[in-house]
Structures are given as structure tokens and as C-alpha cells.
N, CA, C and O of each residue as an XYZ file, in Angstrom:
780
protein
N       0.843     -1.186      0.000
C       0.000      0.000      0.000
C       0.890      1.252      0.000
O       2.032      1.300      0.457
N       0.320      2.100     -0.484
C       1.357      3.424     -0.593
C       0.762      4.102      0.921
O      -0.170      3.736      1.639
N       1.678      5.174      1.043
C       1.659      6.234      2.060
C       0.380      6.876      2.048
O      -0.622      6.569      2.694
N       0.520      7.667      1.353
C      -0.841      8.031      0.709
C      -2.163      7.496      1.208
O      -2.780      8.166      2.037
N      -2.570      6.538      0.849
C      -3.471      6.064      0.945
C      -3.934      5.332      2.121
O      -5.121      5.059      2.298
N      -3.158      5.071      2.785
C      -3.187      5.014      4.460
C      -3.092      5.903      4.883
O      -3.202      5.704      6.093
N      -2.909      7.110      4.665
C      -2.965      8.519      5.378
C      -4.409      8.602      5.440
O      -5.182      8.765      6.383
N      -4.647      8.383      3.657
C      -6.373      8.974      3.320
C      -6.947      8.017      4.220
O      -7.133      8.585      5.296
N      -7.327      6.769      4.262
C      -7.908      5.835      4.941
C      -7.663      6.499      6.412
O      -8.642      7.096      6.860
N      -6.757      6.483      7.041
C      -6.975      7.114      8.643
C      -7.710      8.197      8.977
O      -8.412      8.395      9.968
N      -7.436      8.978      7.902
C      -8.248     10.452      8.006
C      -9.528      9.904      8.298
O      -9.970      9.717      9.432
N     -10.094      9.659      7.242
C     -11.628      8.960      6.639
C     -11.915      8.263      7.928
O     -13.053      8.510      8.328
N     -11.004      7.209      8.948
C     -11.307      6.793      9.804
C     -11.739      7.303     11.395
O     -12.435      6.898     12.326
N     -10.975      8.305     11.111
C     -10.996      9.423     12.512
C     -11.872     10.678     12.302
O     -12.072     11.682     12.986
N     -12.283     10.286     11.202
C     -14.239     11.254     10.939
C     -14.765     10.345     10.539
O     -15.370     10.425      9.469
N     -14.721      9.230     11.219
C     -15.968      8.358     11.141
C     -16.849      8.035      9.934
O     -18.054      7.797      9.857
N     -15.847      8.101      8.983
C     -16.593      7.904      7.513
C     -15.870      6.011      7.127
O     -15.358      5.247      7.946
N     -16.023      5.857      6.159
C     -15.568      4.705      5.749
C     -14.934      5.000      4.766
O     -15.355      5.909      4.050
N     -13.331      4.088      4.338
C     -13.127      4.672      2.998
C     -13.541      4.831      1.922
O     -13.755      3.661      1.604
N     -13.847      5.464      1.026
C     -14.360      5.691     -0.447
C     -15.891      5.871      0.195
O     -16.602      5.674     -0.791
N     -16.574      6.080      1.066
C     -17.761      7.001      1.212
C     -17.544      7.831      0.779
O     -16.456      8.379      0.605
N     -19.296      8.324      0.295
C     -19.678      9.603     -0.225
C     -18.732     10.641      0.805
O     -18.281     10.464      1.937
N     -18.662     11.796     -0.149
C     -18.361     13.106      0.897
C     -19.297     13.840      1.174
O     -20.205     13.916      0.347
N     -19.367     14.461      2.170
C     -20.697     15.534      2.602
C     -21.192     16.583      1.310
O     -20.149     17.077      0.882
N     -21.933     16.918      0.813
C     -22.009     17.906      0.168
C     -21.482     19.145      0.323
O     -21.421     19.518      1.494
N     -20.852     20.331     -0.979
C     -20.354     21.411     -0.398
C     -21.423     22.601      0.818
O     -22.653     22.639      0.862
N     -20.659     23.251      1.476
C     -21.593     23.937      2.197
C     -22.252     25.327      1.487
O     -22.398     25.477      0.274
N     -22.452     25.869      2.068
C     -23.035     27.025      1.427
C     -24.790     27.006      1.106
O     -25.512     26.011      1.149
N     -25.156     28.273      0.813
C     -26.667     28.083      0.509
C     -27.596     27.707     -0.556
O     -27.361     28.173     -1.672
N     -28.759     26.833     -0.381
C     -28.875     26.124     -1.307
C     -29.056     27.006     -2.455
O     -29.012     28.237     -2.451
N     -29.318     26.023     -3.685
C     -29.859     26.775     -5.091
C     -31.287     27.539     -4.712
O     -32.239     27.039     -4.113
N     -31.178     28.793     -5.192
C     -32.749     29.091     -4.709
C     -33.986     28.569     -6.321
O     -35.174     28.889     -6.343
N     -33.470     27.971     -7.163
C     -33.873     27.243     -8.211
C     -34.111     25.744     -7.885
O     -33.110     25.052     -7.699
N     -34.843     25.406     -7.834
C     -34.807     23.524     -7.385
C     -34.923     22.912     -8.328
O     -35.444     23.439     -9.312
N     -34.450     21.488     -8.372
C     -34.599     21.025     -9.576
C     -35.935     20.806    -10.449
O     -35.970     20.573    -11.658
N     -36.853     20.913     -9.708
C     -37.877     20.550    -10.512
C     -37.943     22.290    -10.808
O     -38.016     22.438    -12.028
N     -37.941     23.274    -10.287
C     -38.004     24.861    -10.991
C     -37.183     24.662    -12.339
O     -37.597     24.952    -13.461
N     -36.180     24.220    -12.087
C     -35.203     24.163    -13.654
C     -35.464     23.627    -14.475
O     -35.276     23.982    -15.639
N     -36.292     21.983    -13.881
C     -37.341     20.910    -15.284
C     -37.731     21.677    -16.051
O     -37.401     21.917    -17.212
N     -39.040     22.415    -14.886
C     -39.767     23.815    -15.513
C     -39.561     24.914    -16.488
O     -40.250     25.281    -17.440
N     -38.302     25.398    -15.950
C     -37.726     26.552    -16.830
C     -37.229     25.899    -18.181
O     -37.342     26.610    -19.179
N     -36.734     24.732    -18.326
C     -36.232     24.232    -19.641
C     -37.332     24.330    -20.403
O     -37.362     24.860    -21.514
N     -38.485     23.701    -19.690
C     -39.441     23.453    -20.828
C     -39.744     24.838    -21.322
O     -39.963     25.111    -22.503
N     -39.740     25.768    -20.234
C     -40.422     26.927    -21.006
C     -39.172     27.429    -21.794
O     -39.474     28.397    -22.494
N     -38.247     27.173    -21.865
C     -37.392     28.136    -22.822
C     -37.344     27.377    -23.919
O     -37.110     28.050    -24.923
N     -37.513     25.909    -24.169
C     -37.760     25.448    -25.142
C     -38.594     25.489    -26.014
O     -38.165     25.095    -27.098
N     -40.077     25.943    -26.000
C     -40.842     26.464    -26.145
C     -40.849     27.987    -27.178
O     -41.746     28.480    -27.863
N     -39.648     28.354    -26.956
C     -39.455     29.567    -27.469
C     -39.314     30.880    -26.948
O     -39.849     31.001    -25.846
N     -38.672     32.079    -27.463
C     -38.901     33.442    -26.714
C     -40.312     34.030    -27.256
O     -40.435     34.594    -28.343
N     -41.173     33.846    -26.489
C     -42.265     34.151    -27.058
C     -43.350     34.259    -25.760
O     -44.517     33.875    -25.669
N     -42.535     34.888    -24.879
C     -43.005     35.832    -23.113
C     -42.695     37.051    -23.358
O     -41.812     37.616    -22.712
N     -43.428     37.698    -24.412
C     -43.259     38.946    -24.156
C     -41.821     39.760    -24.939
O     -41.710     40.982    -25.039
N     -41.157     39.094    -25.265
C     -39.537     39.334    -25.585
C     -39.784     39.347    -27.051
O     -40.559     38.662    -27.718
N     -38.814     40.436    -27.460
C     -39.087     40.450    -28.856
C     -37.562     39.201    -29.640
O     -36.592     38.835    -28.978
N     -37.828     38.815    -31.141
C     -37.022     38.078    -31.187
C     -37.416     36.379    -30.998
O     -38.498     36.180    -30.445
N     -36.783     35.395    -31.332
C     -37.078     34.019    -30.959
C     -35.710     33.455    -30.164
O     -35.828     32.428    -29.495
N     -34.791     33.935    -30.220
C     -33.169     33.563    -29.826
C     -33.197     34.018    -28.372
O     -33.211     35.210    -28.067
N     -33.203     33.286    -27.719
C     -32.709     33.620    -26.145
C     -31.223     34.055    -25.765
O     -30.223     33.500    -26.218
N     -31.214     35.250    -24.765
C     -30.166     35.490    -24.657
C     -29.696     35.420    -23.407
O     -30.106     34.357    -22.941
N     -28.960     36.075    -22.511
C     -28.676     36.009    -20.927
C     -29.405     36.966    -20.300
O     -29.739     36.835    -19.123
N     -29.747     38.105    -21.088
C     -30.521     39.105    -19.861
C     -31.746     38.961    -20.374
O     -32.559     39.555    -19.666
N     -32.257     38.412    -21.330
C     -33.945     38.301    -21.001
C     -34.423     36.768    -20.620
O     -35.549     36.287    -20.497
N     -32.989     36.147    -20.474
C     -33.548     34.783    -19.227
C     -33.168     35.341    -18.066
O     -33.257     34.197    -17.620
N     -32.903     35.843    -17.337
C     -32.635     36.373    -16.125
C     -33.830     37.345    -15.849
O     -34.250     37.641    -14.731
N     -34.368     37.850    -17.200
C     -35.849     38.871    -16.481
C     -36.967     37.637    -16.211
O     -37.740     37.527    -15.260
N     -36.748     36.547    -17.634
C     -37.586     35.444    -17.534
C     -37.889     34.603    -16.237
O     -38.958     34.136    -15.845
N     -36.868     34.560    -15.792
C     -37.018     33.829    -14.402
C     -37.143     34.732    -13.060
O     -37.774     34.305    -12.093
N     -36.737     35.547    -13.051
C     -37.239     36.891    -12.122
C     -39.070     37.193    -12.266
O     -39.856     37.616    -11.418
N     -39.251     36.857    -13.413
C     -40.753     37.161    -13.890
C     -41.569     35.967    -13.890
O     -42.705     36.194    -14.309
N     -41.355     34.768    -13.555
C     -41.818     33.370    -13.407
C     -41.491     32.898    -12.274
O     -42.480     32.362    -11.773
N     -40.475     32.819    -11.532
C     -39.865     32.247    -10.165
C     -39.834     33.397     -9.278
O     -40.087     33.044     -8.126
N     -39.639     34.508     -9.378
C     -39.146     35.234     -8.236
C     -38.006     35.558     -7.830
O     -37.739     36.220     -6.827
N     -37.102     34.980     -8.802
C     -35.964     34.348     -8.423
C     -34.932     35.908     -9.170
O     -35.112     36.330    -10.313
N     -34.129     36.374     -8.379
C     -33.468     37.393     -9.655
C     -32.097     36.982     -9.670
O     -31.521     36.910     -8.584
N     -31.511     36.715    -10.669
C     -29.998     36.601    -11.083
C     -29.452     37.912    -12.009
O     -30.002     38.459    -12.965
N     -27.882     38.264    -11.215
C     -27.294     38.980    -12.115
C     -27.074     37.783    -13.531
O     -26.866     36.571    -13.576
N     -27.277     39.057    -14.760
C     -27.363     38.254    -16.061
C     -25.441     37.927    -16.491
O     -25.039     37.463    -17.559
N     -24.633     38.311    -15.382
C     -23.191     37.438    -15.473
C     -23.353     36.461    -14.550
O     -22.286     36.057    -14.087
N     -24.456     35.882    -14.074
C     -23.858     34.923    -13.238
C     -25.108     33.538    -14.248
O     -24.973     32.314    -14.250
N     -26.241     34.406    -14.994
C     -26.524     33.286    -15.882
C     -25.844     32.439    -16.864
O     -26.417     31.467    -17.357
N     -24.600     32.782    -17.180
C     -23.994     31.550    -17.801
C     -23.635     30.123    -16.888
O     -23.890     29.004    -17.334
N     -23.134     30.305    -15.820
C     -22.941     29.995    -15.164
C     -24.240     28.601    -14.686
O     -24.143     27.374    -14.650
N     -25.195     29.407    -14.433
C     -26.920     28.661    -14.413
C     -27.003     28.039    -15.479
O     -27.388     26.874    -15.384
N     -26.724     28.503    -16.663
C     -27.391     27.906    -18.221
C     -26.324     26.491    -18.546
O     -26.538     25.435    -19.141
N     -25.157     27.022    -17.876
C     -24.265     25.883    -18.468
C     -23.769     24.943    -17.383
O     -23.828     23.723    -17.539
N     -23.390     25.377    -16.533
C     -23.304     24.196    -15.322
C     -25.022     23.085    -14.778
O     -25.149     21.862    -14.740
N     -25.693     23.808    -14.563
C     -27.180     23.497    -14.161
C     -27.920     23.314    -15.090
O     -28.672     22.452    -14.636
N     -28.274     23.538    -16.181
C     -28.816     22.911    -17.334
C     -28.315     22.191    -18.368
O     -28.890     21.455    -19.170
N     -26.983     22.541    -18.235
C     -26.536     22.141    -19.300
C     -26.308     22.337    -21.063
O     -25.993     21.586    -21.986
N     -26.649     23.724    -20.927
C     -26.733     24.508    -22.134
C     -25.387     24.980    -22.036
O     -24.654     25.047    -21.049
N     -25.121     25.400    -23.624
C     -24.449     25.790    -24.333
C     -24.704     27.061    -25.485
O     -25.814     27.110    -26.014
N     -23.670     28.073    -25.857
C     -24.188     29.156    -26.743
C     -23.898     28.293    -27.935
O     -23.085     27.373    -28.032
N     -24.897     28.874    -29.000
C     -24.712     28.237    -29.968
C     -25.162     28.806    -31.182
O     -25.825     29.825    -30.981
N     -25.017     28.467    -32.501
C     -24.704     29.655    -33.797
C     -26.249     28.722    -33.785
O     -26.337     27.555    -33.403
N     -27.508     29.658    -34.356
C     -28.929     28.629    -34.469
C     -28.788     28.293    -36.156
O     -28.097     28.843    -37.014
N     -29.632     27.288    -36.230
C     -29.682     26.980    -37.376
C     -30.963     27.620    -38.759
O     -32.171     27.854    -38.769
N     -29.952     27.683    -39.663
C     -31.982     28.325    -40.345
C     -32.756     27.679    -41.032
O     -32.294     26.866    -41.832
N     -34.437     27.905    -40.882
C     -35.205     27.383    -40.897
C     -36.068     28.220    -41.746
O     -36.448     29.274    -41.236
N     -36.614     27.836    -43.464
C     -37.227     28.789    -44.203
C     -38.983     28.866    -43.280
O     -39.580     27.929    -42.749
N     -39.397     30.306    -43.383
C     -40.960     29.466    -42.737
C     -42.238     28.947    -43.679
O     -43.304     28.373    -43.455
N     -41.624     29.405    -44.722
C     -42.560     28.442    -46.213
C     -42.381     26.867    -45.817
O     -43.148     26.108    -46.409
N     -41.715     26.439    -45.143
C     -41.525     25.460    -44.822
C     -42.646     24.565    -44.251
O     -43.127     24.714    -43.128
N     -43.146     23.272    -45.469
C     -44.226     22.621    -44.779
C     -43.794     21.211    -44.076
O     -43.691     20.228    -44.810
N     -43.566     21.093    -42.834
C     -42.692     19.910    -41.959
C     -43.707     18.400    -42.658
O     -43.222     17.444    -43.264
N     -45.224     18.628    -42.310
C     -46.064     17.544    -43.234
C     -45.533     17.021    -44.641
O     -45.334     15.812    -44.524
N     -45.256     17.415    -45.796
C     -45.094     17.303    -46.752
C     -43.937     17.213    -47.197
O     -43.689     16.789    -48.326
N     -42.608     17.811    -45.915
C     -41.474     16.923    -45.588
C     -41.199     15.338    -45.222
O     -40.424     14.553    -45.768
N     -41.770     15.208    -44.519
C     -42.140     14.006    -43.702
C     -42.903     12.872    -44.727
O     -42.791     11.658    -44.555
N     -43.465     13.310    -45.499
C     -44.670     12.663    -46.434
C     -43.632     11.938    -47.663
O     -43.678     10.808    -48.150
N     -42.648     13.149    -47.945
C     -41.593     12.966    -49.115
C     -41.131     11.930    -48.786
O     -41.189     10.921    -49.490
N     -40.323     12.013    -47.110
C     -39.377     10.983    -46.584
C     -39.589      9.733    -46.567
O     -38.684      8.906    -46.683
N     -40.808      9.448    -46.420
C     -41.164      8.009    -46.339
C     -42.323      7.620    -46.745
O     -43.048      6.833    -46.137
N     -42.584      8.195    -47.888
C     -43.274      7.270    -49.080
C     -43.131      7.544    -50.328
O     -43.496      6.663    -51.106
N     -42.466      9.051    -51.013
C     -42.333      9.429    -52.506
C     -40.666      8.757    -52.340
O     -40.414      7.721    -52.956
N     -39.479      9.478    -51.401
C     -38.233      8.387    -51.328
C     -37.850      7.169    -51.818
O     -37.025      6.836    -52.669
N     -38.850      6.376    -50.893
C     -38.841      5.116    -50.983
C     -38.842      3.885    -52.698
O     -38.154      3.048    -53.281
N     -40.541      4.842    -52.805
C     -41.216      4.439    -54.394
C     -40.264      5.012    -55.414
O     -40.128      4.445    -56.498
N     -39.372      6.484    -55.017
C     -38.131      6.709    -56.036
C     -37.159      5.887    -56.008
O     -36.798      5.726    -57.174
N     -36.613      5.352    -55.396
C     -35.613      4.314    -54.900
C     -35.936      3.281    -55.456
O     -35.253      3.005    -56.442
N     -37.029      2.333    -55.099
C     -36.934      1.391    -55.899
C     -37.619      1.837    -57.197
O     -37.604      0.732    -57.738
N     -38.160      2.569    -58.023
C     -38.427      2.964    -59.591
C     -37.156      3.008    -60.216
O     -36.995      2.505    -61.329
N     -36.023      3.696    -59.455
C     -34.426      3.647    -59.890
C     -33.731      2.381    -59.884
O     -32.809      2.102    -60.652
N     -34.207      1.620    -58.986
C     -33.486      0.456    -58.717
C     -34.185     -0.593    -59.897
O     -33.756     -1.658    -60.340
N     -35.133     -0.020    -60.135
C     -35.979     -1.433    -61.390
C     -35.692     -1.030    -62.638
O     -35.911     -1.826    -63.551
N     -35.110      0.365    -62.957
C     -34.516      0.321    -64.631
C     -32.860      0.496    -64.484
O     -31.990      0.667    -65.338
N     -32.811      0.398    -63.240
C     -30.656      0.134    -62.947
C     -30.640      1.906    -63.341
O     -29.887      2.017    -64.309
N     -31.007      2.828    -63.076
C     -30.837      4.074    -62.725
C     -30.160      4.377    -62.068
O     -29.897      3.541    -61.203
N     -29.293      5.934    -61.975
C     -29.168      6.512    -60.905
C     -29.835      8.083    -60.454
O     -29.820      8.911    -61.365
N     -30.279      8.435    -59.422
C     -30.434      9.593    -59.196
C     -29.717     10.579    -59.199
O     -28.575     10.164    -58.996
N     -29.708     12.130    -59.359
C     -29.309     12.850    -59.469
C     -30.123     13.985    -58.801
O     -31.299     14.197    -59.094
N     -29.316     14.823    -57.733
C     -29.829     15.524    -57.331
C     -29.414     17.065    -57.897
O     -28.197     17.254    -57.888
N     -30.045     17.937    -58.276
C     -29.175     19.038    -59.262
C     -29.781     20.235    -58.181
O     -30.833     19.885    -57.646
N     -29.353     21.380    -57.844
C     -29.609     22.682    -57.573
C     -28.696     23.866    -57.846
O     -27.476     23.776    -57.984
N     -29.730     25.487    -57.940
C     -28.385     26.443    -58.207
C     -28.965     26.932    -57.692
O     -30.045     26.677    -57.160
N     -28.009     28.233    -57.771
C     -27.862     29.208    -56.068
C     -27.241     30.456    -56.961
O     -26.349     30.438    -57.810
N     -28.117     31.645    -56.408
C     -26.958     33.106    -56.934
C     -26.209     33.364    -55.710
O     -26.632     33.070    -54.592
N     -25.044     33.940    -55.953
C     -24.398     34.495    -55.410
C     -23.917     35.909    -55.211
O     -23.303     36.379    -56.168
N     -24.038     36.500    -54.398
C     -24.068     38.132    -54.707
C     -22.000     38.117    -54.577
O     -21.265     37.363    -53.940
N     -21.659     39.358    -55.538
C     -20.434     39.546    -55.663
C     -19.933     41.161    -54.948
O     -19.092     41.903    -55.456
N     -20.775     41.460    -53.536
C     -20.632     42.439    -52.782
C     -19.831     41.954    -51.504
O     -20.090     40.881    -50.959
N     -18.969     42.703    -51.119
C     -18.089     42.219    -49.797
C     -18.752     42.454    -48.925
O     -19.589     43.303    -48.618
N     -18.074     41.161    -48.306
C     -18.759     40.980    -46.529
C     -18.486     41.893    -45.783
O     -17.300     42.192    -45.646
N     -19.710     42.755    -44.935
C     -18.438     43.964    -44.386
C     -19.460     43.534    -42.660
O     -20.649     43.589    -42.346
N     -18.455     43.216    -42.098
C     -18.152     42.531    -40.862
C     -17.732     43.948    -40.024
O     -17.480     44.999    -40.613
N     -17.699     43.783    -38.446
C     -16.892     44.744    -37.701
C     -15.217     44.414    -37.986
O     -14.563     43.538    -38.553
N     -14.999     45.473    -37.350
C     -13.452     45.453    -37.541
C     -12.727     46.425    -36.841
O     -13.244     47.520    -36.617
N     -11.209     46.068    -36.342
C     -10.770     47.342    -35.380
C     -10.223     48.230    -35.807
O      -9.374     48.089    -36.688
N     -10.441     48.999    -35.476
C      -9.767     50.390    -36.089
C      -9.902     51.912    -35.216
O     -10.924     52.221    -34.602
N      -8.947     52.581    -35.277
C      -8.927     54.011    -34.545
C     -10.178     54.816    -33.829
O     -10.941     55.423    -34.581
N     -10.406     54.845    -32.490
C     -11.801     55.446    -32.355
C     -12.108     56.779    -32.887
O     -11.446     57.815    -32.816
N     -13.477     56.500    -33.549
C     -13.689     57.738    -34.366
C     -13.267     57.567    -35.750
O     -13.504     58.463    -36.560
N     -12.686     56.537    -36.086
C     -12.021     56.868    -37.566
C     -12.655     55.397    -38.376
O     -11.814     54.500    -38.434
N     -13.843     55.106    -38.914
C     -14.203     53.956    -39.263
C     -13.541     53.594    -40.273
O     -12.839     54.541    -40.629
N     -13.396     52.677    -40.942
C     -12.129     52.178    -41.817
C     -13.060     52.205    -43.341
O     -14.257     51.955    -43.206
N     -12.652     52.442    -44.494
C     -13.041     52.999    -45.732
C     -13.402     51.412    -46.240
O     -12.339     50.801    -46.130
N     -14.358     50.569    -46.704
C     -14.431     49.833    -47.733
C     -14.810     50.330    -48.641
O     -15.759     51.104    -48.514
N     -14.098     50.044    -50.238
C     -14.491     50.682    -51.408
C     -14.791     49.357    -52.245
O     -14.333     48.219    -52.148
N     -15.924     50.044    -53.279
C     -16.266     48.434    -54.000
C     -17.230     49.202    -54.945
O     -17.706     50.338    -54.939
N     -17.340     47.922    -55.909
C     -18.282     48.971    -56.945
C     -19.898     48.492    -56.691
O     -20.423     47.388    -56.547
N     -20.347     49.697    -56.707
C     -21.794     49.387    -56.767
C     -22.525     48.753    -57.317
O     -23.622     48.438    -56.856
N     -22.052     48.387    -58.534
C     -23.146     48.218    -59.655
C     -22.775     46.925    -59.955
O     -22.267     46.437    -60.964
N     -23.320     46.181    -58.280
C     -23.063     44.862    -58.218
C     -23.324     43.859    -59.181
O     -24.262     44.068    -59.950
N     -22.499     42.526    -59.319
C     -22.989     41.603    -59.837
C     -23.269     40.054    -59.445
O     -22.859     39.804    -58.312
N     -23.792     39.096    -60.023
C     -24.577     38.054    -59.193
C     -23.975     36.673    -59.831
O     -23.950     36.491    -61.049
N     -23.601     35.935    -59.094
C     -22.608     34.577    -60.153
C     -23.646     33.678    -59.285
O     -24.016     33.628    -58.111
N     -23.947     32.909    -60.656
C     -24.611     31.886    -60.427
C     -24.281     30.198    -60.938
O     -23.804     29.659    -61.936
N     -24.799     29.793    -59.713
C     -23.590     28.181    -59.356
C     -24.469     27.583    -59.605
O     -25.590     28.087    -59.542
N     -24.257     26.171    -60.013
C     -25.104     24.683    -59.851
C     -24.587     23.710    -59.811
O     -23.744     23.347    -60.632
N     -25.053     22.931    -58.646
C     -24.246     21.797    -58.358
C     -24.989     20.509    -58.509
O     -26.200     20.628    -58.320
N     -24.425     18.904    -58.900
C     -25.186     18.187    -58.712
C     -24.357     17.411    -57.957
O     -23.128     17.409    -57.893
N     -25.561     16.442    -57.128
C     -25.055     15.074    -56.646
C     -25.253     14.034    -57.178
O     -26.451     14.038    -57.459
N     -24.617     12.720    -57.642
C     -25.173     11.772    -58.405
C     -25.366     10.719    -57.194
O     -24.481     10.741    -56.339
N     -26.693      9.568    -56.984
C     -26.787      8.558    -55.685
C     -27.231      7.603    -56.915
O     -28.140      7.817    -57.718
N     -26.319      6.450    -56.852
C     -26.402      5.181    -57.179
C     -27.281      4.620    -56.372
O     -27.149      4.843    -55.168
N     -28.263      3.855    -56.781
C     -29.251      3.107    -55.647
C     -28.641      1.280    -55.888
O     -29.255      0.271    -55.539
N     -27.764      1.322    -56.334
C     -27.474     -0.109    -56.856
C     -25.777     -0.154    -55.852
O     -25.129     -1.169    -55.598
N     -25.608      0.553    -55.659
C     -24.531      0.910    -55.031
C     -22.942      0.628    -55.580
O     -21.871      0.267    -55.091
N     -23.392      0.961    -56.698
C     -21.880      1.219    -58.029
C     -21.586      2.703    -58.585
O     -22.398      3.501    -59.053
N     -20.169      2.852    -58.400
C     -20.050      4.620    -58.494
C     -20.526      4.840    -59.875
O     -20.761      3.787    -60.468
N     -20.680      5.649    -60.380
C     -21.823      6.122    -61.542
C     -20.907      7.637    -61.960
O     -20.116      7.965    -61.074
N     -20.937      8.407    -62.989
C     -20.032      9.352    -63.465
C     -21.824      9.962    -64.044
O     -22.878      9.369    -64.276
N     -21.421     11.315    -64.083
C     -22.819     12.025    -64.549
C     -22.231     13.107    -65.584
O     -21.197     13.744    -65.379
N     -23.016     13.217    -66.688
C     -24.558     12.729    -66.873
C     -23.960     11.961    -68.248
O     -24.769     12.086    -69.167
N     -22.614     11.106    -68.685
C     -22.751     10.389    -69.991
C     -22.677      9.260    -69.149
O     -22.184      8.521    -70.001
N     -22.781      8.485    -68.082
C     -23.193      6.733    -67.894
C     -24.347      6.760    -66.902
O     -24.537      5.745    -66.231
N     -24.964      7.588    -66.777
C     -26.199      7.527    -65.608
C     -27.406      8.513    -66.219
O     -27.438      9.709    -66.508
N     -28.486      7.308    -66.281
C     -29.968      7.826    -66.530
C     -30.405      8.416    -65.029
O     -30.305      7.816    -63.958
N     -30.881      9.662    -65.242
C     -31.398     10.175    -64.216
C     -32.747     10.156    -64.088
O     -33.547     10.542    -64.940
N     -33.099      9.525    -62.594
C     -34.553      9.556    -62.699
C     -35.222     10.933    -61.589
O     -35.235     11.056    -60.365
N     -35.831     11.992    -62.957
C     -36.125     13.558    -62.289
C     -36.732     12.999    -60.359
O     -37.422     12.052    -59.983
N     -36.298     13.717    -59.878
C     -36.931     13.951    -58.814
C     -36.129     15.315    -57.738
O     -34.985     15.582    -57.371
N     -37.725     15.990    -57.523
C     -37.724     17.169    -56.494
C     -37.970     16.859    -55.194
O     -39.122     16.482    -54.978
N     -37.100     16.913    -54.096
C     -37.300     16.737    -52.648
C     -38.106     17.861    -52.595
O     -38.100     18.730    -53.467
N     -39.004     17.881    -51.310
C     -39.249     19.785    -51.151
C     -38.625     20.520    -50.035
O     -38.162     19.963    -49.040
N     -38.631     21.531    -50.198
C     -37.872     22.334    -49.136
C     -38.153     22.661    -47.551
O     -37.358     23.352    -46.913
């Protein structure tokens, strides 16, 4: 046995604990959030910003009014990271985008039954699919913050009389699962996912 560890073991023994028992919890005062308040609060922030707050993106000081205005509870909005990420378990994060023409039904509908019947229609004349889309591109610079002299904002020059490059890309999906070259050895069978 090492030193060590007969030290720890005596300690542990002369406070009446056993070795490798739990340790007491830290001291100090409790969370004034309980866990089931925090169940609570997840759900409602999951839910959306949509208490009053303008915006859908939650941030640190209108969850800190949020829960001041639901619990009672007031936190400085520097000590909500702290809450969001130790105690809930959140993280900041870049959101993702979501068009709102967007019909989730008729997503869902595509996925697992027009998919499917495309898949095998491809698979019964030895087809491959092809997925094709294009995209404009605007040819105006990104103009981002940036540091520079207070008072003296920094000059971007560019020409106005913008122009627009336009891309198209395809994917080719073998349903037979042999690589395929597009479009002189692969019949494409048309198909539109929807958006």
C-alpha cells in the first residue's frame, strides 16, 4: 500500500466515515432554483422566446428577467452563464436556419413514401439519381466589424453596380450501389425533394 493512501484511509477513519464514502455535500446556501423549478424553466425556454420578448433567440438578460418574472428568483445576467451551463446544461450556440414556407407535413410525407417508391423505380430500370440545384451568389463584400482608430471607421471601397454569379451543383446517388459518373453513364430519374 502506498503512504498516501493510508494517510487517506486514517483520516476517513478518525471522521468516522468509511473509505471511499460519499463526501458531505459542499456547504453554502442552497440553489434558490430547485430542480424541478429548472425541469420547468427548460421546458419553457424550449418552447421559445415568445413571453413577451421580442425576437425568438434567447439570450442572458432576457432569461434572467424570464425567471425573475416566473420564479421570483433574480440573477445577475453574469452569473446566468454559469446557471445555463453548469445546471442545465446549455451551451451558446450559432442557431440553425429554418425557411418558414416550410411545410414539416409534406417533408415528412416525401421521406417516407415518394423516397422510398423513387428508390426502388431507380433500382428497377438500374438508374441513378441525381440531385441538381443552383444558387446566386451576390459579388458584394462581406463587411463585418473590424478594429480600427476610435472615431475613424475604416473605408471599404467596392463597386456598386453589383454583380450576381450563379452556381449549380449536382449530386449523383447510385441506388445499386456502383459509383456512376454524370450525366454520360447515368440515366437520371427527375426527382424534387421539397424544401
Amino acid at each position: 500500500m502506498t503512504r498516501q493512501s493510508v494517510h487517506r484511509w486514517h483520516v476517513c477513519w478518525r471522521k468516522g466515515r468509511r473509505p471511499g464514502a460519499p463526501k458531505p455535500g459542499p456547504a453554502g446556501y442552497r440553489p434558490r432554483l430547485s430542480d424541478q423549478d429548472l425541469e420547468c424553466l427548460t421546458g419553457l425556454l424550449l418552447q421559445g422566446a415568445a413571453y413577451g420578448f421580442t425576437g425568438e433567440l434567447w439570450t442572458v438578460a432576457p432569461i434572467s428577467k424570464f425567471i425573475d418574472r416566473e420564479f421570483g428568483v433574480a440573477y445577475h445576467p453574469s452569473h446566468m452563464w454559469w446557471l445555463l451551463r453548469h445546471r442545465l446544461g446549455w451551451s451558446p450556440q450559432r442557431p440553425a436556419r429554418q425557411a418558414k414556407e416550410r411545410d414539416q407535413a409534406t417533408v415528412q410525407r416525401w421521406v417516407h413514401e415518394d423516397w422510398p417508391r423513387i428508390k426502388a423505380n431507380a433500382r428497377r430500370r438500374r438508374a441513378c439519381l441525381v440531385f441538381l440545384d443552383e444558387s446566386g451568389v451576390s459579388l458584394l463584400p462581406n463587411v463585418r466589424r473590424t478594429w480600427a482608430p476610435r472615431g475613424q471607421p475604416p473605408l471599404l471601397r467596392h463597386h456598386f453596380n453589383w454583380k450576381r454569379a450563379s452556381t449549380a451543383a449536382a449530386l449523383c446517388y447510385g441506388v445499386q450501389g456502383v459509383a456512376r459518373r454524370w450525366p454520360s453513364t447515368c440515366r437520371s430519374a427527375a426527382t424534387t425533394p421539397p424544401r
